[in-house]
C-alpha positions, 0 to 999 in steps of 0.5 A: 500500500501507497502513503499518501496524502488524503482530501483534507477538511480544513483548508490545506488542500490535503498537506495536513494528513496521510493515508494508505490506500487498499488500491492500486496506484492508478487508482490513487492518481486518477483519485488525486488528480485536480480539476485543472489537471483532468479538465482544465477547460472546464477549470478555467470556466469555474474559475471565471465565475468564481471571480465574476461572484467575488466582484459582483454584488449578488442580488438574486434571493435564491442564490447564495454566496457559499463559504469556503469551510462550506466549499470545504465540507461539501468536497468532502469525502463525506459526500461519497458515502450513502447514508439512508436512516438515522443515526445508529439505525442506518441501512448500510454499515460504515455510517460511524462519521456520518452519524457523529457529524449528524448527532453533533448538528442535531447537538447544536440545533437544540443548543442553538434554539435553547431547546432541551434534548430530552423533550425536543427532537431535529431532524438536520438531513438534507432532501434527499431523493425520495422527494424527488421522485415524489415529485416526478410521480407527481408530475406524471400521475393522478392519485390513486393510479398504478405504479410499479416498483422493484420491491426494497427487499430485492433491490427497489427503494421506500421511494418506490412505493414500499409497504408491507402486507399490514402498512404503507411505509412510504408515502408513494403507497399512500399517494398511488397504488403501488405494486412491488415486483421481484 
């Protein structure tokens, strides 16, 4: 295994830690290679709009000027893991960073409003895709009608449209008549 430097959080572009990987080095290259050296056209056109949102005064309600420690956690590895569920209780195994970064936001939620834990939930997660495809059943279906998906057990998604013999799990079930299929 190769030492090598790994994706950083905190600003230093990776200088500030090391790390083996369990793959060949190809792999470690075309992993660690920048934007400008993969794609430098499209580099160069990323960095014209960073410069056109540092000199301009953004008046549009719906964008949004991000910080750089936001920059920095959303390139994170973070964002490579899926992490359906909540914390302790999720789908897939490998969540324990995930479910430390949400059990601190939820932490600092209720701190933030002076909300006692005891009494008070949060949920802290961003929309994910089953309001998406929500929305597309939506676009393309009146309710009540037929929808079939694969079955969660066999591979489908909730979003599918799952329920068990006794209850709707998702709310596609509610919405339209659902179907799984093996």
């Amino acid at each position: 295994m190769n030492g090598t430097k790994t994706n950083g959080v905190n600003g230093t572009n990776g200088d500030h830690a090391t790390a083996t990987y369990a793959l060949p080095k190809s792999h470690q290259d075309l992993m660690e290679r920048s934007l400008v050296d993969t794609d430098p056209e499209i580099a160069e056109i990323m960095e014209k709009e960073i410069k056109r949102q540092r000199e301009s005064i953004l008046l549009i309600a719906s964008e949004n000027v991000t910080s750089r420690a936001v920059f920095d956690a959303l390139g994170s590895p973070m964002s490579n893991k899926y992490s359906e569920g909540y914390p302790g209780a999720r789908y897939y195994g490998g969540n324990e960073h995930i479910d430390a970064i949400e059990l601190t936001c939820q932490k600092r939620a209720l701190e933030t409003f002076g909300l006692e834990p005891e009494k008070w939930g949060v949920n802290v997660q961003c929309l994910s895709g089953s309001p998406a495809n929500l929305q597309v059943y939506q676009a393309i279906m009146r309710p009540h009608e037929r929808l079939m998906g694969l079955d969660l057990p066999h591979g489908g998604h909730l979003s599918h449209g799952y329920q068990t013999p006794t209850k709707k799990i998702s709310a596609v079930s509610t919405y339209f008549e659902t179907f799984p299929y093996r």
